[in-house]
Biopython code that builds the backbone (N, CA, C, O; Angstrom):
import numpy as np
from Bio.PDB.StructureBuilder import StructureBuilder

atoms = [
    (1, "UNK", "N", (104.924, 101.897, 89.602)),
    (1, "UNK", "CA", (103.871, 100.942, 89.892)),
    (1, "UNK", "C", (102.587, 101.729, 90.143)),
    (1, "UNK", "O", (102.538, 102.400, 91.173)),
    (2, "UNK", "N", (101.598, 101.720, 89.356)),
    (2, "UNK", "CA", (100.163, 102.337, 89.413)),
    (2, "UNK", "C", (99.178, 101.135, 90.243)),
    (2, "UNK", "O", (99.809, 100.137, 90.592)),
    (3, "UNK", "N", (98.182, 101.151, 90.469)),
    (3, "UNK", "CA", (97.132, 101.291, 91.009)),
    (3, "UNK", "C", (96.093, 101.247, 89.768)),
    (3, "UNK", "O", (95.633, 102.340, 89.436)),
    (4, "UNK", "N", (95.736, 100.281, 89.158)),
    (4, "UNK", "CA", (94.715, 99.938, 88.152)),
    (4, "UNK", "C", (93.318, 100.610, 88.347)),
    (4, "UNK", "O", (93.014, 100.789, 89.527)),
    (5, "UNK", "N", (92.748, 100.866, 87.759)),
    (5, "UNK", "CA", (91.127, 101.337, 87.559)),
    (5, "UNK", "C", (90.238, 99.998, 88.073)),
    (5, "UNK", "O", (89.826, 99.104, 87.334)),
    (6, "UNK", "N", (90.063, 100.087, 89.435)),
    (6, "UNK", "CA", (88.884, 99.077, 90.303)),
    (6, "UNK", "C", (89.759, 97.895, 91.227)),
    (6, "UNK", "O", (89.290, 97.163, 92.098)),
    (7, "UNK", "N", (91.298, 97.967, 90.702)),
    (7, "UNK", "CA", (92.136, 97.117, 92.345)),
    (7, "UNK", "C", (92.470, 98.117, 92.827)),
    (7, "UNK", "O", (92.943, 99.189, 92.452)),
    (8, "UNK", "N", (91.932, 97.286, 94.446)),
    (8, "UNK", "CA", (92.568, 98.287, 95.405)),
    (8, "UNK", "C", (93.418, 98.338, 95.748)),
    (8, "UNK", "O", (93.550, 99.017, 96.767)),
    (9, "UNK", "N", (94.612, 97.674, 95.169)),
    (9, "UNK", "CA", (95.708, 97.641, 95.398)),
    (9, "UNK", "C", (96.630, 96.817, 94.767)),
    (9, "UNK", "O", (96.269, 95.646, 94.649)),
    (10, "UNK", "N", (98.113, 97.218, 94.175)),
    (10, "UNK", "CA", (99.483, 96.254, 93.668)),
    (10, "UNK", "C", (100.208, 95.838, 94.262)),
    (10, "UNK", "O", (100.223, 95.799, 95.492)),
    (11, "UNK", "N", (101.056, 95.389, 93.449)),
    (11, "UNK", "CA", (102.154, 94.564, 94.488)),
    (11, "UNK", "C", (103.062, 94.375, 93.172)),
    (11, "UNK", "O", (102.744, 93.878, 92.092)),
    (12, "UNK", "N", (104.410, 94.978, 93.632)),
    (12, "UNK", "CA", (105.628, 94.853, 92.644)),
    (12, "UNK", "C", (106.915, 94.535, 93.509)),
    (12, "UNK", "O", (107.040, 94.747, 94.716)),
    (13, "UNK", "N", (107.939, 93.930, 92.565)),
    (13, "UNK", "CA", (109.145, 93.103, 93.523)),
    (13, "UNK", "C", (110.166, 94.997, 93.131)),
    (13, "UNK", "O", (110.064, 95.664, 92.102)),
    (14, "UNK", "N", (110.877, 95.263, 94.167)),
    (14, "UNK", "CA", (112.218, 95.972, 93.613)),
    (14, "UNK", "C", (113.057, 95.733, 94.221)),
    (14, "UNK", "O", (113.378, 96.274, 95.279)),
    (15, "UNK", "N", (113.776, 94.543, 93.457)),
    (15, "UNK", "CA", (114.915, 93.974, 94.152)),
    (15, "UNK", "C", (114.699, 92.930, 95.126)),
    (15, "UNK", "O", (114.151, 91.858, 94.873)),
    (16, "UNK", "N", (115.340, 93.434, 96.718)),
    (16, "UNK", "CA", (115.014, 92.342, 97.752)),
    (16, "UNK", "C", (113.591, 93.054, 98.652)),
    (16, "UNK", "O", (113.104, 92.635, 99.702)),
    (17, "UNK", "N", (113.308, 93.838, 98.109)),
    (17, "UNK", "CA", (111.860, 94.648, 98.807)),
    (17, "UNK", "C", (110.836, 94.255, 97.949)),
    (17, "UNK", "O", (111.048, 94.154, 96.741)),
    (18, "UNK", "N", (109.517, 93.973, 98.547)),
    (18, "UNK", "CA", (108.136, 93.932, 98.028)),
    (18, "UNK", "C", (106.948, 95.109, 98.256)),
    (18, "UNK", "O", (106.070, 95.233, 99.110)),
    (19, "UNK", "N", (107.322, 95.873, 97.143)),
    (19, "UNK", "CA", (106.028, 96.748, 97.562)),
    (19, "UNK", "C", (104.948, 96.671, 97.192)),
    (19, "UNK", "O", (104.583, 96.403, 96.047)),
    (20, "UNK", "N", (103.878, 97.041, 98.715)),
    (20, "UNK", "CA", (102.736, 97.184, 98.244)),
    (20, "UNK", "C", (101.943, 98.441, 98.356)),
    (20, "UNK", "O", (102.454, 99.183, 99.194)),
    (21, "UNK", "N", (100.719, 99.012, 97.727)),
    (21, "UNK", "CA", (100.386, 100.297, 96.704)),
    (21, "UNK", "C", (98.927, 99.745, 97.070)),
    (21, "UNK", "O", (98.438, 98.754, 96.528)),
    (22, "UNK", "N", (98.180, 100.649, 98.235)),
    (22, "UNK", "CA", (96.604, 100.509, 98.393)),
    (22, "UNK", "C", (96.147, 102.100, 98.146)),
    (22, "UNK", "O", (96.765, 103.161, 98.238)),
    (23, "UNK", "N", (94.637, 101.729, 97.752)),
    (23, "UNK", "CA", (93.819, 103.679, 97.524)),
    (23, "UNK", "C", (93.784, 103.206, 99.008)),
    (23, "UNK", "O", (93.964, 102.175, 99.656)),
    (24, "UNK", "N", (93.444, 104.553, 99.202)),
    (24, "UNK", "CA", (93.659, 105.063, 100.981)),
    (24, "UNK", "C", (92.632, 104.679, 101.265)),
    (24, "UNK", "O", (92.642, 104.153, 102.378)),
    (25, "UNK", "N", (91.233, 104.681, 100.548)),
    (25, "UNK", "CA", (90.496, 103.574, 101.450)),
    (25, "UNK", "C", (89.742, 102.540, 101.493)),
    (25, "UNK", "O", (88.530, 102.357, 101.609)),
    (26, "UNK", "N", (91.215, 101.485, 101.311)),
    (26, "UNK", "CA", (91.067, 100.378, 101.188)),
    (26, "UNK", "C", (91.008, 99.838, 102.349)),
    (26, "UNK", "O", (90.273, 98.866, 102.528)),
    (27, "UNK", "N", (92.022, 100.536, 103.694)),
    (27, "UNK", "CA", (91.788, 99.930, 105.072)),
    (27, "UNK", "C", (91.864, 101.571, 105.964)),
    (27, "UNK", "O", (92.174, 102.657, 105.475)),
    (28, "UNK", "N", (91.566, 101.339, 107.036)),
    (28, "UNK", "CA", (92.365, 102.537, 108.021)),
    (28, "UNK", "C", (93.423, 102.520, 108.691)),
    (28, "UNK", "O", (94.135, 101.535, 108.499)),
    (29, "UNK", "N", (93.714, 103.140, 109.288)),
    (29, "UNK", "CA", (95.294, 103.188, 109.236)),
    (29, "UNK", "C", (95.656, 102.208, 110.210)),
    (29, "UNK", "O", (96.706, 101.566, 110.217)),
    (30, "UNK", "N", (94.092, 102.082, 111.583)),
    (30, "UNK", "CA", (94.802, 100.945, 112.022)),
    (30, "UNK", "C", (93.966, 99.570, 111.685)),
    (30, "UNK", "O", (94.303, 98.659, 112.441)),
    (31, "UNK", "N", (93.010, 99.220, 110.779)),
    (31, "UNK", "CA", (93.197, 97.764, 110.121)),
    (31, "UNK", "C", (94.407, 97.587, 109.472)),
    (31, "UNK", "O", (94.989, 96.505, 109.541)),
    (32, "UNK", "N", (94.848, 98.515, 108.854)),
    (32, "UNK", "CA", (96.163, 98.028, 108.019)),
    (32, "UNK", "C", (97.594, 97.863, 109.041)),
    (32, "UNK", "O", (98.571, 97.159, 108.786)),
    (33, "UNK", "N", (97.427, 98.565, 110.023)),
    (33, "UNK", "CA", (98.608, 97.708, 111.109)),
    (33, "UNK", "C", (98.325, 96.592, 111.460)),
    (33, "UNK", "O", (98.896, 95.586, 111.039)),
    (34, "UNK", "N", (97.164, 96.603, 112.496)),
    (34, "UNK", "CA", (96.915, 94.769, 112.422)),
    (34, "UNK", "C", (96.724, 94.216, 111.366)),
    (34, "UNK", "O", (96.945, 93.024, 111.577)),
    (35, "UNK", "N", (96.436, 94.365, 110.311)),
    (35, "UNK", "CA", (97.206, 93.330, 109.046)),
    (35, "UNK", "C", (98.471, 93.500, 109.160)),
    (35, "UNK", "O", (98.728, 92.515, 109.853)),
    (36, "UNK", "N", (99.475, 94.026, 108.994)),
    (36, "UNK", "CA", (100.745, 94.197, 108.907)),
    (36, "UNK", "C", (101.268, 93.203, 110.549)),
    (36, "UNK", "O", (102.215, 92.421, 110.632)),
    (37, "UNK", "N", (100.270, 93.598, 111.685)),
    (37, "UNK", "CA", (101.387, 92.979, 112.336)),
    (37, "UNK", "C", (100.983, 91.165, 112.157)),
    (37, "UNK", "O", (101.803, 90.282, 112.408)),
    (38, "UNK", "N", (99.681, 90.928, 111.717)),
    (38, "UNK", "CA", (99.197, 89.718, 111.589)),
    (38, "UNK", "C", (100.599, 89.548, 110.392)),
    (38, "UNK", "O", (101.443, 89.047, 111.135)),
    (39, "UNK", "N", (101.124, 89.654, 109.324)),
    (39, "UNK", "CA", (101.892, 89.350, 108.773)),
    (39, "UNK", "C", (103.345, 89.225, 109.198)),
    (39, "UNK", "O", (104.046, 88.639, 108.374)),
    (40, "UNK", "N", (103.965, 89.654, 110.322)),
    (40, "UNK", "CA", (105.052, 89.886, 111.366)),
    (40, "UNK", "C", (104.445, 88.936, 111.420)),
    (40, "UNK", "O", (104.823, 88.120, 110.580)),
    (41, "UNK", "N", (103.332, 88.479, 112.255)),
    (41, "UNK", "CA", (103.730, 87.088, 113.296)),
    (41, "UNK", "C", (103.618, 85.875, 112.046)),
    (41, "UNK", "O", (104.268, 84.840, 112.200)),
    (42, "UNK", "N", (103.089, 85.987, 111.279)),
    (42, "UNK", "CA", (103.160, 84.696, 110.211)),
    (42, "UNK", "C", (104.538, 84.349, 109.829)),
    (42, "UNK", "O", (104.936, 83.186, 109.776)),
    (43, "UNK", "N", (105.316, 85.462, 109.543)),
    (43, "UNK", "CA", (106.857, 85.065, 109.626)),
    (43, "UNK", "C", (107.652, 84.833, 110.557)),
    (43, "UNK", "O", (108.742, 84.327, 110.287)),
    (44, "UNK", "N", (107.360, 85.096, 111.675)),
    (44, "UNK", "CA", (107.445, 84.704, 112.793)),
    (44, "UNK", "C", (107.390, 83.196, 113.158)),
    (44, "UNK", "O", (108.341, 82.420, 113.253)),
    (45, "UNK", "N", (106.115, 82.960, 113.337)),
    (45, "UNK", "CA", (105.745, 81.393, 113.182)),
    (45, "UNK", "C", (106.320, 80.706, 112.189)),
    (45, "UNK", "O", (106.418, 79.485, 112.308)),
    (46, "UNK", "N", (106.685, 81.200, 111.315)),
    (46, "UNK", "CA", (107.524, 80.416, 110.032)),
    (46, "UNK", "C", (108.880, 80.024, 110.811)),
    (46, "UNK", "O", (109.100, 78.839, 111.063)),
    (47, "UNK", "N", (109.643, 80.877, 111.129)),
    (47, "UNK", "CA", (110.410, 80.712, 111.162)),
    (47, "UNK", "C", (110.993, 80.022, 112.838)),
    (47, "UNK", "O", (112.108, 79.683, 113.233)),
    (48, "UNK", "N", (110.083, 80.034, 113.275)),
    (48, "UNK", "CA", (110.632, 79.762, 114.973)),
    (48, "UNK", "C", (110.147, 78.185, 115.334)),
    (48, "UNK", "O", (109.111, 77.746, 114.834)),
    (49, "UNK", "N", (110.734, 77.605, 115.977)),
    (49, "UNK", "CA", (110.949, 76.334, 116.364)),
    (49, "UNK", "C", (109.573, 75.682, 117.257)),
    (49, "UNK", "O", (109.704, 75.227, 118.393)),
    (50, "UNK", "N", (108.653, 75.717, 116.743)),
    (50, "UNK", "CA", (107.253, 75.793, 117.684)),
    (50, "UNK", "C", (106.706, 73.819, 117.289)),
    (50, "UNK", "O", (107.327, 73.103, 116.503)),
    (51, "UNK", "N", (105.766, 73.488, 117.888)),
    (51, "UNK", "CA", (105.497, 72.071, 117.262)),
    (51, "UNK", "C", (104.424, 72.752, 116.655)),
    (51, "UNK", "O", (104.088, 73.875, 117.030)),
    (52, "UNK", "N", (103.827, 72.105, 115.678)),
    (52, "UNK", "CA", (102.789, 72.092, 114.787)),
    (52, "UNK", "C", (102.188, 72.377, 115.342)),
    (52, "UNK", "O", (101.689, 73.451, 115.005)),
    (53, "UNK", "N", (101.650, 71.751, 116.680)),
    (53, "UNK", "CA", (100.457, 72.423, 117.377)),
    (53, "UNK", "C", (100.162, 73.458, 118.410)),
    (53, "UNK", "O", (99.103, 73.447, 119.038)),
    (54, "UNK", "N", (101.019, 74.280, 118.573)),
    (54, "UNK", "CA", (101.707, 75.165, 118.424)),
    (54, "UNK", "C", (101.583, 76.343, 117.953)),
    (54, "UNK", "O", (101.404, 77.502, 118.329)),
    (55, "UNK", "N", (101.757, 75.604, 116.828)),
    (55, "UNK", "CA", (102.004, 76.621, 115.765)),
    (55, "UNK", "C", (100.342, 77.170, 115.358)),
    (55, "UNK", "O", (99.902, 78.312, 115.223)),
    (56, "UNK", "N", (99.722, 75.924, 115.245)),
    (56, "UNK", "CA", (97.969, 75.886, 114.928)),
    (56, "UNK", "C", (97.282, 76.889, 115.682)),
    (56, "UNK", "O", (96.467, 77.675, 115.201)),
    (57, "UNK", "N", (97.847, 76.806, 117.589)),
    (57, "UNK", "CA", (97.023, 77.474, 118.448)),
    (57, "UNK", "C", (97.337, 78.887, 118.044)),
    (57, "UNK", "O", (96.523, 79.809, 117.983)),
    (58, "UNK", "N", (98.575, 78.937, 117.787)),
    (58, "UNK", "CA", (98.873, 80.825, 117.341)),
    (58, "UNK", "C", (98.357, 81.583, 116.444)),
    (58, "UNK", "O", (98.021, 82.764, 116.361)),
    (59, "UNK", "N", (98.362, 80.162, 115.421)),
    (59, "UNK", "CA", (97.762, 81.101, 114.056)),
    (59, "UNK", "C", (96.406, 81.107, 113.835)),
    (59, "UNK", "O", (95.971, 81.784, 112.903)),
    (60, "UNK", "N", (95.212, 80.081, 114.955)),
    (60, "UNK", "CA", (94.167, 80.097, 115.089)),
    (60, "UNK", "C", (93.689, 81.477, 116.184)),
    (60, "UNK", "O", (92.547, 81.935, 116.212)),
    (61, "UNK", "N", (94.746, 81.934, 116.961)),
    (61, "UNK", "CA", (93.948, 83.100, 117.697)),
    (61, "UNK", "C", (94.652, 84.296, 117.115)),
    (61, "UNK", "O", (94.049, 85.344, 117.350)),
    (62, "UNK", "N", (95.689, 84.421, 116.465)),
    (62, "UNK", "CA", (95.926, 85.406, 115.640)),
    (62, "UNK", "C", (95.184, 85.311, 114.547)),
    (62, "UNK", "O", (95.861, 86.132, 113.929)),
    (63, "UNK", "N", (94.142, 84.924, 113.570)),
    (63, "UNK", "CA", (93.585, 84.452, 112.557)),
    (63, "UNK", "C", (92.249, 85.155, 112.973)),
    (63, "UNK", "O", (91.566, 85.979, 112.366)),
    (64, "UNK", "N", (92.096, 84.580, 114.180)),
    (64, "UNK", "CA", (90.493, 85.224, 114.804)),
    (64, "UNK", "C", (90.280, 86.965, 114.861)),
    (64, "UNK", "O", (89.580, 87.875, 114.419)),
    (65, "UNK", "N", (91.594, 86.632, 115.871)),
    (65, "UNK", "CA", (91.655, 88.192, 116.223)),
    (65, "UNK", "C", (91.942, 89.423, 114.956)),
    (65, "UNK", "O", (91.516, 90.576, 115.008)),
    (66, "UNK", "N", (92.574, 88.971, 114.107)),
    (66, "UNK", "CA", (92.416, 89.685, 112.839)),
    (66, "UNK", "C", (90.757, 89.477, 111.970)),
    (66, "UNK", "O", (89.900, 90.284, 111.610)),
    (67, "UNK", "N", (90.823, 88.694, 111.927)),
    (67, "UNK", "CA", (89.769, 88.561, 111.099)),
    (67, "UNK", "C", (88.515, 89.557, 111.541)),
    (67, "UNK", "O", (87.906, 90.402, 110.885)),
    (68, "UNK", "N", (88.389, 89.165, 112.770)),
    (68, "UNK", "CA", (86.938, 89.735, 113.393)),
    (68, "UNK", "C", (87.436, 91.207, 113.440)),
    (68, "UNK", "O", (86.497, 91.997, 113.349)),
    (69, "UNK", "N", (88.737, 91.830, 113.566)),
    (69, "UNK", "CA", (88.238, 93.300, 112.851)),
    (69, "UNK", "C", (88.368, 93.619, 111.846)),
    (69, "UNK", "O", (88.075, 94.766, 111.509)),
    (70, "UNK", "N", (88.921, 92.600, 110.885)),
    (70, "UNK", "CA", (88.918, 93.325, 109.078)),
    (70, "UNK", "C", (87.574, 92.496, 109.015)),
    (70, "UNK", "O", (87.254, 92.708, 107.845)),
    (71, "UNK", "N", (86.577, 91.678, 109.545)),
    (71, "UNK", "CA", (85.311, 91.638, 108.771)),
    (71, "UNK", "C", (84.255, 92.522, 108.516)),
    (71, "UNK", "O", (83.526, 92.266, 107.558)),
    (72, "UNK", "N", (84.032, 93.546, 109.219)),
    (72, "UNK", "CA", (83.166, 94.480, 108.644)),
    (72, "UNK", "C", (83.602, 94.822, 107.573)),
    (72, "UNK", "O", (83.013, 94.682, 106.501)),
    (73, "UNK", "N", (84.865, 95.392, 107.763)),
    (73, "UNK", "CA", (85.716, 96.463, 106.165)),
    (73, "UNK", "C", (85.965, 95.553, 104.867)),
    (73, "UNK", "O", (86.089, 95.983, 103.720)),
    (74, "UNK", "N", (86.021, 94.035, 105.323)),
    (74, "UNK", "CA", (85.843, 93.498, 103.991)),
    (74, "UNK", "C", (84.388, 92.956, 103.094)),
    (74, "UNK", "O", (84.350, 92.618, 101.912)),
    (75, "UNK", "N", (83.427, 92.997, 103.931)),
    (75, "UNK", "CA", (81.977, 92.741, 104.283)),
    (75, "UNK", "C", (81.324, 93.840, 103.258)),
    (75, "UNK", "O", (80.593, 93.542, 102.314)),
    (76, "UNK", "N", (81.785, 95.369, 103.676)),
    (76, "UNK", "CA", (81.448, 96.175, 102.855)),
    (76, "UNK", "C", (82.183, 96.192, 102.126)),
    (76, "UNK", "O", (81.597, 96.869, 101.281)),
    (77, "UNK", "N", (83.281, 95.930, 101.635)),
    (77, "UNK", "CA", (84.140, 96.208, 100.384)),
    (77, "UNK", "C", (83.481, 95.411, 99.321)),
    (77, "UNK", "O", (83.361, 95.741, 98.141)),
    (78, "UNK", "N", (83.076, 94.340, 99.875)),
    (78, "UNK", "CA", (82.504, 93.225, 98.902)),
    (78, "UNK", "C", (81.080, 93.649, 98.761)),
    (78, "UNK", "O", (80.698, 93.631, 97.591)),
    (79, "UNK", "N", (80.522, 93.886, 99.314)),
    (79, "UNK", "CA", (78.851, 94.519, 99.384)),
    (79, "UNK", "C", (78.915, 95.578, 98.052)),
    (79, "UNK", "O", (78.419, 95.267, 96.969)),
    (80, "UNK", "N", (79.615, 96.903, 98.299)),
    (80, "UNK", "CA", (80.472, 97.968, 97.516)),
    (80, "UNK", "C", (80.376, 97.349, 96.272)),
    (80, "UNK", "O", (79.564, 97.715, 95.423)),
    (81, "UNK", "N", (81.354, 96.203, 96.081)),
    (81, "UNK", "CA", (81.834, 95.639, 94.956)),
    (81, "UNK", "C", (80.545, 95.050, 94.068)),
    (81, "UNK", "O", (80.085, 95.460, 93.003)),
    (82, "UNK", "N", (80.248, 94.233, 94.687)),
    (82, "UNK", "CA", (78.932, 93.470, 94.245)),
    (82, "UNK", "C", (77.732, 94.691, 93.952)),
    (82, "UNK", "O", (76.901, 94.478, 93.069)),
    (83, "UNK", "N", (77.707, 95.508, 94.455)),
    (83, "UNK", "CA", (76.861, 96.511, 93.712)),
    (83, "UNK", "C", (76.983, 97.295, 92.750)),
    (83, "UNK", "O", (75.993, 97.829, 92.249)),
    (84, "UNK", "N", (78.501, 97.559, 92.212)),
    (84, "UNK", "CA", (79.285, 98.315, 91.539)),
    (84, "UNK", "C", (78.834, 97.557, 90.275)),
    (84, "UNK", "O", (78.293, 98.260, 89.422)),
    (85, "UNK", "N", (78.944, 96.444, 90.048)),
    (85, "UNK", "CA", (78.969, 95.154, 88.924)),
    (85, "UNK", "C", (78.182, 94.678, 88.674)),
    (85, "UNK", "O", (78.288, 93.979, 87.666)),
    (86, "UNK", "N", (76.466, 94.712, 89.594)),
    (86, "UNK", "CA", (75.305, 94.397, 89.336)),
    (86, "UNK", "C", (74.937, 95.324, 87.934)),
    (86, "UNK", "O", (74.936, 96.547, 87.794)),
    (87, "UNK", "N", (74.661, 94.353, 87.069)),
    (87, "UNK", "CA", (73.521, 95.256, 85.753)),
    (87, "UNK", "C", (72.812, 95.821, 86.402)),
    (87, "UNK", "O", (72.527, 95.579, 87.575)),
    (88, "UNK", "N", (72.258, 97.025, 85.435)),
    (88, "UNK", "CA", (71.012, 97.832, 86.207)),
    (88, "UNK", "C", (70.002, 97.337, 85.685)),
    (88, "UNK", "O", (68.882, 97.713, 86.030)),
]
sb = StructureBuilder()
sb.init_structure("model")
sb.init_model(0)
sb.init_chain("A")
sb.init_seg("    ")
for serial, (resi, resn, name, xyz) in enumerate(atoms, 1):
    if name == "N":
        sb.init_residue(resn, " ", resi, " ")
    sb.init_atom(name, np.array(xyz, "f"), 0.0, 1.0, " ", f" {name:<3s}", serial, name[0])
structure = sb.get_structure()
């Protein structure tokens, strides 16, 4: 599984595992844990017996709390991007 010319990253099935394949700097080492653990608790919440609303309040302050530190790094990724692709 490669890593294409301009994604920052793949995603291939092998078997019952999903891997995923980022350039190193696509996040740091710790945005990419809190993504990772923001993805723990989404399966989490999937799977656990919570009421809907509940479920809303968790994934609204886990949602925040991720977000507001991957928004700079995606802010510039997209800034990055959008300049990369502007005609000269």
């Amino acid at each position: 599984m490669e890593i294409t010319s301009g994604e920052p990253y793949s995603v291939a099935r092998d078997g019952d595992d999903i891997v995923v394949r980022m350039r190193a700097d696509f996040f740091t080492r710790e945005e990419l844990s809190d993504f990772l653990d923001w993805v723990v608790l989404e399966n989490i919440r999937r799977k656990a017996s919570l009421s809907d609303e509940q479920i809303a309040e968790l994934a609204d302050e886990v949602d925040g709390a991720v977000w507001e530190r991957l928004r700079p790094m995606v802010e510039e990724k997209l800034a990055i991007h959008a300049r990369a692709n502007t005609p000269a």
